[in-house]
N, C-alpha and C positions, 0 to 999 in steps of 0.2 A: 351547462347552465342549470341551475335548482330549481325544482319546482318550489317558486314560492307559495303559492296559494295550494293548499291540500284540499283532492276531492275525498271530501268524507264520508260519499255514500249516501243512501237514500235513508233518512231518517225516519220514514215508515218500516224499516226495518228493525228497529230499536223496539226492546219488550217495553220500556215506559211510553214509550207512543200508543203503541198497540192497545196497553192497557187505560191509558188516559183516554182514548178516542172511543174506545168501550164504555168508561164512564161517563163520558160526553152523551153518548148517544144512550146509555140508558136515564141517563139524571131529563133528559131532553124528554124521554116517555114518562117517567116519574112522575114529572110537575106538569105536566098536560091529562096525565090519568089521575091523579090526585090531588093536587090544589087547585084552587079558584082560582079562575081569571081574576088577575088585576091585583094579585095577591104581589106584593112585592118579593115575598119571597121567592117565587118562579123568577123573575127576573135575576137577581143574586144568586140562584143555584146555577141556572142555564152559563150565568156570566163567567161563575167561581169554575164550573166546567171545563168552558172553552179557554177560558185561560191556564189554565192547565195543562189545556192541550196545544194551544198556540203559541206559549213560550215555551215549550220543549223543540218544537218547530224553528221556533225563532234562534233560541238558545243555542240550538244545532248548527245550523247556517253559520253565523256570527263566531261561531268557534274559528272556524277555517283563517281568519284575524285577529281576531280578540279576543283570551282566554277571559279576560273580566268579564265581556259582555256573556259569555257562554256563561260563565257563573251566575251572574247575575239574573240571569234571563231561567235559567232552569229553576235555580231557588223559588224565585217568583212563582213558577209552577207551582214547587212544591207547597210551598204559601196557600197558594191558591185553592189547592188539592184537601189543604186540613179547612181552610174556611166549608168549604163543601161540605166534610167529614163533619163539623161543628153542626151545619145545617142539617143533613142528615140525623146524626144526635137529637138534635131538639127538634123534629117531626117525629121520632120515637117516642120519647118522652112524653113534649105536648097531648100525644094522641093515644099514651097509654097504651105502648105496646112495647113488647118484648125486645131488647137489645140483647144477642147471642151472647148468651155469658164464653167465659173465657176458654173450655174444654167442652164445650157443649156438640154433640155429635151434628149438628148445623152448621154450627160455626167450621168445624173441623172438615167437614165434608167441601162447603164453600173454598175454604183455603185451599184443596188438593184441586180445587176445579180451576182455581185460578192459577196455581204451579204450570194447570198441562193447557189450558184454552184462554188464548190470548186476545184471538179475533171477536168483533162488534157481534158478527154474523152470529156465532153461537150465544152469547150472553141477552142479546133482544131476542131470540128463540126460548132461552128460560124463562126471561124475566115478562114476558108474552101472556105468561101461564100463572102467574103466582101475584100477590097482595101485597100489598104496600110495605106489611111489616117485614115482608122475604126482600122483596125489592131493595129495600134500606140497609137491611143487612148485610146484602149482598154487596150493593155499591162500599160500603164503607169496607170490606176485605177487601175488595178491587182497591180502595184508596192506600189502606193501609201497604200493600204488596205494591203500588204506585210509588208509595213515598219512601219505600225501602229500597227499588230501583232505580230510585233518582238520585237517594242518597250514596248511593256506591257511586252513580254517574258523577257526582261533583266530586269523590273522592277520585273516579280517574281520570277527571279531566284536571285536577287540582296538583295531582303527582306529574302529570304528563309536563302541564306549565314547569313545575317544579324542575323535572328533567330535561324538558326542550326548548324553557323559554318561551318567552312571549313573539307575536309576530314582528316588530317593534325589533326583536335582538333578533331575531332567522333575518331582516333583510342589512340589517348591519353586518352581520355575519357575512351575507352573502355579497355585500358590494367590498367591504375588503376582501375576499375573497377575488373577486372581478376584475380590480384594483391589481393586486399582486400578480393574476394572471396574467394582465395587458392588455384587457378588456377597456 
């Protein structure tokens, strides 16, 4: 007999998790150290955050049946994760501070830190220490390094469909299969 339903593992384990629930939890100190209450934009950052991180979660799960919902479900993420980046954007801007140009030895620095240090734990230990316009910066290569691991995730969860079908064809598969047997 087939295992129909595949255990996928713990989705805490996924570098886009990791990286998302870092960004969760610094955007969360962000808009409590820097904007006003009642500002609606804390409410939309916090939101754009968590969804990010919650449809990766969800997206995951829903895999193990649904490759559409898996697709679906992480895109949303990713969705989610550039509205953030937008927000981000225009709290630079608005306030007249520096966005890490493109080879700038910040920027660059940022990037390698986010290649090697995935966990919450170290990035609210930096970002503990530093100003709004490092904070922002920060979060947006965290976003950016987010969106590029997410984007290979739909590309192999996209191939995977492609090669093994959807759940929908594994249990047709597997009841003519059962059928033949004498099941």
């Amino acid at each position: 007999m087939a295992n129909l339903i595949p255990n996928r593992g713990n989705y805490r384990n996924l570098l886009c998790y990791k990286k998302a629930e870092a960004i969760y939890d610094i955007t969360s100190y962000f808009v409590q150290r820097f904007l006003q209450r009642g500002d609606r934009t804390v409410d939309q950052m916090v939101q754009a955050a968590r969804s990010g991180k919650q449809n990766i979660v969800e997206g995951y799960a829903a895999g193990a049946t649904s490759a559409e919902t898996e697709l679906k479900l992480v895109n949303v993420a990713k969705s989610s994760l550039q509205e953030l980046l937008i927000d981000y954007e225009d709290y630079l801007r608005t306030h007249n501070l520096r966005r890490w140009e493109k080879h700038s030895k910040e920027l660059v620095c940022a990037q390698q830190l986010g290649r090697e240090h995935n966990d919450t734990e170290f990035w609210m230990k930096l970002v503990s220490t530093r100003n709004d316009e490092v904070i922002a910066n920060i979060a947006i290569v965290l976003i950016y390094q987010t969106d590029y691991l997410l984007y290979k995730y739909l590309q192999a969860a996209g191939e995977r469909f492609l090669k093994e079908g959807g759940f929908r064809e594994k249990l047709t598969r597997e009841r003519l299969k059962s059928r033949k047997e004498g099941y």
